[in-house]
C-alpha positions in Angstrom: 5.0 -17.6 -4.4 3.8 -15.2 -1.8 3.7 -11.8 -2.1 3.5 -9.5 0.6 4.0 -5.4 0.9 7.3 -3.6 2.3 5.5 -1.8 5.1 8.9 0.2 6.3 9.1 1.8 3.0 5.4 2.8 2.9 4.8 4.0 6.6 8.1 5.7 5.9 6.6 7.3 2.7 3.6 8.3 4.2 5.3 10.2 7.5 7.3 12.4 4.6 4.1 13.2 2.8 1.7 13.1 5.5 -0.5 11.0 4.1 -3.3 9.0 5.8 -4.7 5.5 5.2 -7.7 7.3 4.5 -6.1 9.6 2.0 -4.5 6.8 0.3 -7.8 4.7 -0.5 -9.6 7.8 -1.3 -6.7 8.3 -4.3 -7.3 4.8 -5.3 -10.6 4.7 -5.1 -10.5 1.2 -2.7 -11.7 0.9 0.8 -10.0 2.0 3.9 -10.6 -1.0 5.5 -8.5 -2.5 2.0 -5.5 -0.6 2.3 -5.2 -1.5 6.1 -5.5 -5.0 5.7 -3.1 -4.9 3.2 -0.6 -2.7 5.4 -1.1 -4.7 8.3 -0.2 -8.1 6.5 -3.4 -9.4 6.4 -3.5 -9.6 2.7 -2.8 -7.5 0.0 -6.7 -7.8 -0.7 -7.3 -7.0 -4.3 -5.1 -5.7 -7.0 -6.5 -2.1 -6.9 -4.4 -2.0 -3.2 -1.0 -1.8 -4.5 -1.5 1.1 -7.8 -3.5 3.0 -5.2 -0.3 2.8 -2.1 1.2 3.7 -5.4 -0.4 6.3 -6.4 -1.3 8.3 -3.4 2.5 8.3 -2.3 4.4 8.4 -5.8 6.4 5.1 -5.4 6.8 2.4 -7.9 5.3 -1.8 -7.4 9.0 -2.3 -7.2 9.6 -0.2 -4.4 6.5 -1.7 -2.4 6.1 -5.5 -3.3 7.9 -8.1 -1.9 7.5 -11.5 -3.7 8.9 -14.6 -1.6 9.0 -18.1 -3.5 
């Protein structure tokens, strides 16, 4: 199983709210360099990443995650 993070809909968020990367991990309270990676497919990186994408741009797991078998 491989999960991996629906960028679209979370660059796409972030254009209507105006929201950073920087602003993001600052609402999580995770690392920049975190919430890049994980935006840029590297790896979603720890499980703090997702609630703070979450959290910063008021969207659900089930709108961001993607899991493939």
């Amino acid at each position: 199983m491989k999960i991996k993070l629906d960028t679209k809909k979370i660059y796409l968020a972030m254009a209507e709210k105006g929201t950073t990367v920087t602003e993001i991990a600052k609402a999580g309270g995770v690392s920049q360099q975190a919430v890049s990676n994980a935006l840029n497919g590297n790896r979603v990186g720890r499980v703090k990443v997702v609630p703070a994408i979450c959290k910063a741009l008021g969207l659900s797991a089930k709108d961001i995650v993607i899991i493939e078998d």
